[in-house]
RODO-2510 file (C-alpha; in nm, 4 decimals, decimal comma):
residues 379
     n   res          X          Y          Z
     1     x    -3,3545    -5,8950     1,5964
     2     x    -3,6423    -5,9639     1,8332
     3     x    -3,5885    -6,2237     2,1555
     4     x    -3,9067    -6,4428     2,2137
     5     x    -3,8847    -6,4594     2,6099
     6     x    -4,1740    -6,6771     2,6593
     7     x    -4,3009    -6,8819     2,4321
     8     x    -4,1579    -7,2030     2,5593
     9     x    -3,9657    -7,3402     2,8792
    10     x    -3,6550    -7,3048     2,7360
    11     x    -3,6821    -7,0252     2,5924
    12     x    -3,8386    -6,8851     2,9737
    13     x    -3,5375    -6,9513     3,1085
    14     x    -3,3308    -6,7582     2,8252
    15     x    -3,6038    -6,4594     2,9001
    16     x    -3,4557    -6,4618     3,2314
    17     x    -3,0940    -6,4605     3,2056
    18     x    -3,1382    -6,1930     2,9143
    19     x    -3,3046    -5,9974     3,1360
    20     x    -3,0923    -6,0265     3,4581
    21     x    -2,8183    -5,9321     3,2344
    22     x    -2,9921    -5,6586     3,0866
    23     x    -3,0741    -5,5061     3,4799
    24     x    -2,6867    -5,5940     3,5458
    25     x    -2,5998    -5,3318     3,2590
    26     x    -2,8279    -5,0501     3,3573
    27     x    -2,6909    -5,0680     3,7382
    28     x    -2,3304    -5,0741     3,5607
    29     x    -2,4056    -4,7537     3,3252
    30     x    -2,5548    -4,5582     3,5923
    31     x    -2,2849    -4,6706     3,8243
    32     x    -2,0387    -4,5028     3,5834
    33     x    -2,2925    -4,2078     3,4833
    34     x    -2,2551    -4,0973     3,9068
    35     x    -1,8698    -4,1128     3,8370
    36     x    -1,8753    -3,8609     3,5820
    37     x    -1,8085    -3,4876     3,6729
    38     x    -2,0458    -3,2627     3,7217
    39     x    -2,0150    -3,0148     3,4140
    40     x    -2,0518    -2,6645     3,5907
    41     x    -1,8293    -2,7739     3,9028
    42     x    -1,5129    -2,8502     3,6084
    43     x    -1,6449    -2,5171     3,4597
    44     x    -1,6070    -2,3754     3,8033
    45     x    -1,2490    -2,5463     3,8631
    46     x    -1,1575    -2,3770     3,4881
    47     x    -1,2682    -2,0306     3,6326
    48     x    -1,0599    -2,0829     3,9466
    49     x    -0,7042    -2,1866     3,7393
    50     x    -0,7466    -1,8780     3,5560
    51     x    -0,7707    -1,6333     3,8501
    52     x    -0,4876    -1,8112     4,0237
    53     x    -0,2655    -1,7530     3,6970
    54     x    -0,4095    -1,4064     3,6726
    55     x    -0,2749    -1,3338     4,0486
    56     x     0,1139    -1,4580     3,9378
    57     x     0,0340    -1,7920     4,1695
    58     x     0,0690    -2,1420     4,0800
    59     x     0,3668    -2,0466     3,7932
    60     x     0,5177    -2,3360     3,6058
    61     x     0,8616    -2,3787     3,7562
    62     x     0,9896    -2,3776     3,2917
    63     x     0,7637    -2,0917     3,0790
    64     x     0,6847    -2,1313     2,7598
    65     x     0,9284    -2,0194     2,4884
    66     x     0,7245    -1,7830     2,3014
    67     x     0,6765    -1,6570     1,8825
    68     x     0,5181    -1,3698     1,8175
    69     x     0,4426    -1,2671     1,4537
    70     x     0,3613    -0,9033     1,3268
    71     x     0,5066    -0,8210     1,6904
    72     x     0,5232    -0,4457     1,5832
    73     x     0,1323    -0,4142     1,5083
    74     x    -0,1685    -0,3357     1,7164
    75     x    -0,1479    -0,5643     1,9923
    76     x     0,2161    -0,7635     1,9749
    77     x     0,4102    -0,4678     2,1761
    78     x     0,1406    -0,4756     2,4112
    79     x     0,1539    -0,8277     2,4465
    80     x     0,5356    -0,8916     2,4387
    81     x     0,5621    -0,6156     2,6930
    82     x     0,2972    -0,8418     2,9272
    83     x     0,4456    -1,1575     2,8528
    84     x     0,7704    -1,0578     2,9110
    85     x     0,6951    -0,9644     3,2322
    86     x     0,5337    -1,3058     3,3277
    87     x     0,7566    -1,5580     3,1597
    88     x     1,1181    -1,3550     3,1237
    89     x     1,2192    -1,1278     2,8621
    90     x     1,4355    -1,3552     2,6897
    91     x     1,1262    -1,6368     2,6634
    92     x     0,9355    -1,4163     2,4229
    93     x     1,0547    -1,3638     2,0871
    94     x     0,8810    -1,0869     1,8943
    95     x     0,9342    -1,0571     1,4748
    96     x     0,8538    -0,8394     1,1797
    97     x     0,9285    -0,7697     0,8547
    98     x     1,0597    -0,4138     0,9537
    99     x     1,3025    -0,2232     1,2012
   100     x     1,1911    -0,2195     1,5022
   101     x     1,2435     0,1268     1,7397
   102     x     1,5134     0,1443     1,9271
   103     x     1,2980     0,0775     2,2528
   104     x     1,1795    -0,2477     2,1258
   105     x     1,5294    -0,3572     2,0854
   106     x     1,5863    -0,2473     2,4309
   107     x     1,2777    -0,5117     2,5825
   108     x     1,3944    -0,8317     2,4769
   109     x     1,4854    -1,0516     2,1476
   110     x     1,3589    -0,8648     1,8366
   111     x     1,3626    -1,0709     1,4572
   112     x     1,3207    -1,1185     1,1400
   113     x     1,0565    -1,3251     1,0179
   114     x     0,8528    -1,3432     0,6692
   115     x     0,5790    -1,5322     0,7619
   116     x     0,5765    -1,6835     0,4007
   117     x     0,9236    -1,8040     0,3911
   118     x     0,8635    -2,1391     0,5461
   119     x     1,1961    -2,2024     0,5935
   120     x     1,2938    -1,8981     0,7561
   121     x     1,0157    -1,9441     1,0511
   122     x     1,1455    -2,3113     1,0102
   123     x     1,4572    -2,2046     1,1363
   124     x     1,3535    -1,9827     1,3757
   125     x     1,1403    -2,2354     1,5895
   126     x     1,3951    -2,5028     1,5997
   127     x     1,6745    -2,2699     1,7460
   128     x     1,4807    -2,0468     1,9641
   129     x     1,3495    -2,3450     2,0680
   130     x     0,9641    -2,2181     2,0185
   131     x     0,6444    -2,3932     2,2239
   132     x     0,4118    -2,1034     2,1629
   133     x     0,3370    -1,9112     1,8299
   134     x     0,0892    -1,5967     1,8772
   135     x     0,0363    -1,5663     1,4844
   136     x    -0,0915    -1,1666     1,4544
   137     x     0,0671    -1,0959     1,0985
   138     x    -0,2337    -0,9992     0,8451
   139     x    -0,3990    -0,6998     0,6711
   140     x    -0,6585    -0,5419     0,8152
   141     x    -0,9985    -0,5110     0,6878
   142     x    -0,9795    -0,1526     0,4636
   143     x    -0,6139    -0,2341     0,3583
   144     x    -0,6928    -0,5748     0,2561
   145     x    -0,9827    -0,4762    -0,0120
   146     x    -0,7607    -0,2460    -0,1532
   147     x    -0,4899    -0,5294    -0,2246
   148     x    -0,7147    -0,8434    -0,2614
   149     x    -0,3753    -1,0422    -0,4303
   150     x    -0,1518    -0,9238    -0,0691
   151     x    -0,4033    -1,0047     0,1839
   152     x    -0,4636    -1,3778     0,0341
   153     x    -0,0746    -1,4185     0,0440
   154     x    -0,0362    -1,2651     0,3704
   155     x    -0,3373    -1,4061     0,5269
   156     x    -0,3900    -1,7145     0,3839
   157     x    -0,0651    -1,8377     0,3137
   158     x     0,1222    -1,7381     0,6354
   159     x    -0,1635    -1,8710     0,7568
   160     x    -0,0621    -2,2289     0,6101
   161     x     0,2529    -2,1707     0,6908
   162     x     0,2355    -2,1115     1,0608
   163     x    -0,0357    -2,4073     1,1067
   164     x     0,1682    -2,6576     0,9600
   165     x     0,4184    -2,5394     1,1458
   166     x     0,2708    -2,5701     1,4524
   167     x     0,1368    -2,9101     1,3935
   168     x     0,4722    -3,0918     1,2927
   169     x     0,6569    -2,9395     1,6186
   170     x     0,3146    -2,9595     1,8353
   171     x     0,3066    -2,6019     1,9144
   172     x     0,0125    -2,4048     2,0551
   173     x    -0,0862    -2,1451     1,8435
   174     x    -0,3258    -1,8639     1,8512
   175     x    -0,4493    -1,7035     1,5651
   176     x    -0,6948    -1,3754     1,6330
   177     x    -1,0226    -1,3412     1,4181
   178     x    -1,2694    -1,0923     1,4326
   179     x    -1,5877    -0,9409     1,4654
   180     x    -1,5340    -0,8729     1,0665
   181     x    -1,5670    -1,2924     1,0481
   182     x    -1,9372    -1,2604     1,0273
   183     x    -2,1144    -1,0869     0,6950
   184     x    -2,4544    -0,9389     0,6400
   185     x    -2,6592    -1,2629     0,6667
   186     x    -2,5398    -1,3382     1,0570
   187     x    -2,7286    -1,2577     1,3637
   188     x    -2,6090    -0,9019     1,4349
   189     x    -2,7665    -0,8490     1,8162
   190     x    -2,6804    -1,0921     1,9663
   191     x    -2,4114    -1,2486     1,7382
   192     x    -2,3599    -1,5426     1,9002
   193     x    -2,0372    -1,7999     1,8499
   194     x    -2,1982    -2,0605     1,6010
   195     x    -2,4123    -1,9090     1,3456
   196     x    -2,4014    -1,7996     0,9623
   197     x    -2,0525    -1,6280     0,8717
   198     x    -2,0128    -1,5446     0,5332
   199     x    -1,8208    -1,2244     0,5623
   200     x    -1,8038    -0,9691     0,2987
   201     x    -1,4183    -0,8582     0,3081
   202     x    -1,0905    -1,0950     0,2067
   203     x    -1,0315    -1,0371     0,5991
   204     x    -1,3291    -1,1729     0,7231
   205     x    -1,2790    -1,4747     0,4453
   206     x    -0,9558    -1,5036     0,5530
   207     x    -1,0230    -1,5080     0,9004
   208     x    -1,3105    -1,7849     0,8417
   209     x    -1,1065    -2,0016     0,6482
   210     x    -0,7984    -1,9677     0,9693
   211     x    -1,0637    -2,0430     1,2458
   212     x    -1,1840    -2,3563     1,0247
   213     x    -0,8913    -2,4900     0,9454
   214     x    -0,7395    -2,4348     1,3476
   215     x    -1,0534    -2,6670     1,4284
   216     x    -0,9912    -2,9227     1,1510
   217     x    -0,6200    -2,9133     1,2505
   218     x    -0,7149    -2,9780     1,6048
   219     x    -0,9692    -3,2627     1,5472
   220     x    -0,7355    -3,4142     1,2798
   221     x    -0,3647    -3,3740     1,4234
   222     x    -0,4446    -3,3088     1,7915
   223     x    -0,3229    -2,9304     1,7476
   224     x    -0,3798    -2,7386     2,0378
   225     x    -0,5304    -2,4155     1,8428
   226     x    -0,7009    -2,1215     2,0007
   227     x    -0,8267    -1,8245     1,8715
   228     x    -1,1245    -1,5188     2,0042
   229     x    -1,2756    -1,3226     1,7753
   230     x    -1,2154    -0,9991     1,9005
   231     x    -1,4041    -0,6833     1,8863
   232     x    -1,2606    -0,3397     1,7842
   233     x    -0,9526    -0,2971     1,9733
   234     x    -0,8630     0,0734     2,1233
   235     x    -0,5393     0,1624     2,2068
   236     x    -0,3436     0,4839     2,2017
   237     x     0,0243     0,3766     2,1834
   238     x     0,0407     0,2392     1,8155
   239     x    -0,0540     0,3859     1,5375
   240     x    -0,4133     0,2751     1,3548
   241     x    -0,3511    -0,0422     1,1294
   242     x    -0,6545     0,0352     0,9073
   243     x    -0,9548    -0,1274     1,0563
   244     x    -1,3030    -0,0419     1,0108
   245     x    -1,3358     0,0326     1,3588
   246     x    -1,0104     0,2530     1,3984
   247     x    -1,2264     0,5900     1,3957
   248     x    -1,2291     0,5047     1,7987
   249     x    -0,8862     0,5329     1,7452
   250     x    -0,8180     0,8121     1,5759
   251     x    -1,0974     1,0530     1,7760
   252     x    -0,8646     1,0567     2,0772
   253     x    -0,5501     1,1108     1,8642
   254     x    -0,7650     1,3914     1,6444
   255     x    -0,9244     1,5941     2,0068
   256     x    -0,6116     1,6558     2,0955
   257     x    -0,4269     1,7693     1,8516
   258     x    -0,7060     1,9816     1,6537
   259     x    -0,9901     1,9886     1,8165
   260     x    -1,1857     1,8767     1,4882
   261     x    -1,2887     1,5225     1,3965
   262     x    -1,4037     1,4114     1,1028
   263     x    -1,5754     1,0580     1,1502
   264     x    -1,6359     0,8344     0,8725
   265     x    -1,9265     0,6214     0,9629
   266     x    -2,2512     0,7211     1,0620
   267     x    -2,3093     0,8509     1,3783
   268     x    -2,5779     0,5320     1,4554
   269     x    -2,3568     0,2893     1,3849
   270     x    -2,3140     0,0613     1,6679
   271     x    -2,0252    -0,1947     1,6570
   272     x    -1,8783    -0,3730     1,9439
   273     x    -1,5215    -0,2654     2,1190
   274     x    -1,2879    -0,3426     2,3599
   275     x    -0,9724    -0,1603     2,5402
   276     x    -0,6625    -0,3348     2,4481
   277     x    -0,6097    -0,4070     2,8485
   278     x    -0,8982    -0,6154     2,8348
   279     x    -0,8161    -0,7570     2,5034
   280     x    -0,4473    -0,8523     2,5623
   281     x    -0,5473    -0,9665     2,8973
   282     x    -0,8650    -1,2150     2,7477
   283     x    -0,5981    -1,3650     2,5071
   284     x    -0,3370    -1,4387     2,7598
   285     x    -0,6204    -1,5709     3,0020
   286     x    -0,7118    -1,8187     2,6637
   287     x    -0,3370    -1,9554     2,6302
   288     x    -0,3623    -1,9963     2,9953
   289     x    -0,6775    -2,1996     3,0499
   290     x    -0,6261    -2,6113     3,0402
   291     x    -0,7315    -2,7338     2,7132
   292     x    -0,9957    -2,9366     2,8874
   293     x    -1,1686    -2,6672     2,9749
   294     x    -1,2115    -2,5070     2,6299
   295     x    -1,5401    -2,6310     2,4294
   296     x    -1,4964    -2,4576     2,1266
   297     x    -1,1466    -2,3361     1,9596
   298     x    -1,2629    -2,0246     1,8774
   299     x    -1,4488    -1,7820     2,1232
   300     x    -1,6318    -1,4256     2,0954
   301     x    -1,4962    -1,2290     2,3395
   302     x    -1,6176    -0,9216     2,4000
   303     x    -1,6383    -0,5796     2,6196
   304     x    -1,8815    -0,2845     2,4991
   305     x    -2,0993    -0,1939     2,2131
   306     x    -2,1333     0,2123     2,1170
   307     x    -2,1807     0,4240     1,8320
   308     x    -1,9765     0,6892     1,7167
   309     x    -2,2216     0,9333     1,8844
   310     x    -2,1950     0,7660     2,2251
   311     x    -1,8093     0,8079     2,1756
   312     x    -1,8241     1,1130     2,0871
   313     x    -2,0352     1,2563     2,4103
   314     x    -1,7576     1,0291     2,6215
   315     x    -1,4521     1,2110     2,4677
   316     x    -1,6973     1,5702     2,4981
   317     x    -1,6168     1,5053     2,8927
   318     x    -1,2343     1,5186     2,8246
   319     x    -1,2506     1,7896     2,5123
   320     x    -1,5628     1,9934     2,5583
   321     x    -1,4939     2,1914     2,2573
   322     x    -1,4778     1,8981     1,9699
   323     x    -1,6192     1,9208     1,6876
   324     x    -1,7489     1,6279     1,4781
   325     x    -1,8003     1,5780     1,1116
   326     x    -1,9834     1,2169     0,9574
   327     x    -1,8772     1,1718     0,6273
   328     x    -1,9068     0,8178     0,5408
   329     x    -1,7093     0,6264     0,3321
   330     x    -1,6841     0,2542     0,1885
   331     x    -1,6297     0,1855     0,5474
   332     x    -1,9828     0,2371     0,6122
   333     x    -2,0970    -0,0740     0,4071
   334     x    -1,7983    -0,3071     0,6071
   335     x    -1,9279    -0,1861     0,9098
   336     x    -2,3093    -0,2181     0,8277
   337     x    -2,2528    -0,5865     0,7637
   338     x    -2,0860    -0,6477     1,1151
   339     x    -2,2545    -0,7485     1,4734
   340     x    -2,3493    -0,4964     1,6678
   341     x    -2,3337    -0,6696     1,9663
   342     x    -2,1133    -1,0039     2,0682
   343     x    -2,2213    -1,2570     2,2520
   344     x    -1,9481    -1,4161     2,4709
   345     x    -2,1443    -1,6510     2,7002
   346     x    -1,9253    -1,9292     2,6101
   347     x    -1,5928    -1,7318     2,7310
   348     x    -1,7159    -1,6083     3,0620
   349     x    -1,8779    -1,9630     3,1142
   350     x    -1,5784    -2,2219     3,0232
   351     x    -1,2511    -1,9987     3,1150
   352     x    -1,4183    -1,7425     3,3008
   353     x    -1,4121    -1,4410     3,0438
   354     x    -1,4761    -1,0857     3,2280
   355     x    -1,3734    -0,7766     3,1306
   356     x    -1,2782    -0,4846     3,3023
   357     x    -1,3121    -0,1235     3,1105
   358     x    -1,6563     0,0100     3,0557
   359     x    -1,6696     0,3211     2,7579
   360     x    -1,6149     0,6140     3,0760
   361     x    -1,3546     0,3903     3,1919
   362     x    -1,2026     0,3674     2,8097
   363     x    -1,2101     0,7255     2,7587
   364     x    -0,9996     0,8202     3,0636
   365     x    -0,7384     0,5567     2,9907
   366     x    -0,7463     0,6852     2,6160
   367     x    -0,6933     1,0655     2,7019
   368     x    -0,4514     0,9564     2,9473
   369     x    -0,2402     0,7773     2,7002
   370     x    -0,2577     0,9926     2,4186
   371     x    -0,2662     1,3444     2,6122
   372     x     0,1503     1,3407     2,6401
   373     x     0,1879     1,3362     2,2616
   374     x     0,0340     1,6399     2,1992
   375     x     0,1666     1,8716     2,5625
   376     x     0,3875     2,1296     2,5163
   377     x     0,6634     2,0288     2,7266
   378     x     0,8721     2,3082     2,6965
   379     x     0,6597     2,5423     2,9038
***
């Protein structure tokens, strides 16, 4: 529709209120465009919450009751053992589908749960009275393509089973994905948050389809979902779960005890990591941060990038005498469709993402770990 503003008297003086009232709106929009905050200062103020959490200031006077699924993995004892620590032993409840060592049971409440039973996690957030659920049960990527049919029930449906869950008694969740979300066709230096997936392994699928349907939850039901797609993780007080990326694992574990390693990717094949300090410490900094502040659910988050023959040089200033085999396996094809280096802009920009532990810095904490498992203590 077009307004004729001068083609007759009348119709002048309609010109002129149109157009008074059109100069009343612009004043009015960029009256409320000045009100509006400035995007990098509520960045800024997102940045700042974290680090006061991060120094054990501004605590909420009631902490979050806390779920922790495939507790006994990876990263859950790390976690628990952190969160404990912060919120109260008896807030965090970690769970398995195995018994736990005696030490576990020693930390805090230790249970049951079978992720696909929905009744029996049912249960279990209504009495322990649950706000949180850290959801880490799954197969890795090398177990999972061996048992295609187990890693879609474990995966997939625990994954169903957890979000719905969470959405009927409004928890926040977190669900971890992975560098092993993206497949052969992504951007693999930089890999970047939004770009081409398609992953190649029911893990990466899996993980896909969990960071998809966490957004679609969260746009559709208002769930407050959150999830980083984490690097390799290195750690030395669990045993290796079966990832792709566990040779930086096992190396440590292997220099020690016989001096002899026998890696099974090539020795150019660069694929990013991360110390489990700086991983456990990124996903508690995540569950931390308002939900304002977050732009995306899911985040890269990442640390360092090496090869196995950068590793291996790093553990040669611990073990001078290793030796190193590369033999590699189906692994090799997993790995060769992975980024080789993660772009986490987004993190360190909107919650103030920074990690801490370089590959020198790695190695020492590695050997220093895993040294006392292989001492003679009886000298």
């Amino acid at each position: 529709m077009t307004l004729a503003l001068t083609s007759s008297k009348g119709k002048g003086k309609v010109g002129k209120m149109v157009k008074e009232k059109i100069s009343k709106l612009f004043r009015l929009l960029n009256t409320f465009h000045a009100k509006l905050p400035d995007q990098r200062t509520f960045s800024t103020s997102c940045v700042l919450h974290n680090k006061i959490l991060s120094t054990g200031a501004d605590k909420k006077s009631s902490s979050p009751r806390v779920l922790i699924t495939g507790s006994l993995g990876q990263l859950g004892t790390g976690l628990a053992k952190k969160l404990r620590a912060r919120y109260g032993a008896e807030n965090i409840i970690m769970s398995d589908i195995i018994r736990a060592p005696r030490e576990i049971l020693e930390t805090g409440p230790y249970i049951y749960a079978d992720i696909l039973d929905f009744k029996n996690l049912q249960e279990i957030i209504v009495n322990y009275r649950i706000d949180w659920l850290i959801h880490f049960s799954a197969l890795l990527s090398a177990i999972g393509e061996s048992n295609v049919p187990l890693a879609m029930r474990v995966n997939i449906e625990g994954l169903h089973n957890v979000m719905e869950l969470a959405k009927q008694y409004r928890l926040k969740i977190f669900v971890p994905s992975t560098i092993g979300a993206f497949g052969p066709d992504s951007p693999r230096n930089p890999t970047p948050d939004l770009c081409v997936q398609r992953p190649r392994t029911i893990y990466g699928v899996s993980k896909v389809h969990a960071e998809l349907l966490g957004e679609y939850y969260h746009f559709k039901y208002g769930l407050d979902f959150r999830s980083l797609r984490f690097p390799g993780v290195i750690s030395g007080d669990t045993s290796p779960g079966g990832g792709t990326t566990d040779y930086a694992v096992v190396i440590f574990h292997e220099a020690l005890r016989t001096g002899q390693f026998k890696c099974y990717l090539r020795e150019d094949t660069k694929l990013p990591m991360m110390y489990i300090e700086d991983c456990l410490r990124s996903l508690i900094e995540l569950m931390e941060a308002p939900n304002e502040c977050l732009k995306l659910r899911t985040y890269n988050v990442a640390a360092i990038s090496f090869t196995p023959e950068e590793l291996v040089k790093a553990v040669k200033k611990h073990v001078p005498n290793l030796k190193v085999d590369y033999v590699p396996d189906h692994r090799q094809a997993i790995a060769d469709s992975w980024p080789q280096v993660f772009e986490d802009v987004n993190a360190r920009k909107d919650w103030g993402w920074k990690h801490e532990y370089g590959l020198d810095e790695l190695c020492s904490a590695m050997i220093e770990v895993t040294k006392p498992y292989y001492v003679d203590n009886s000298k």
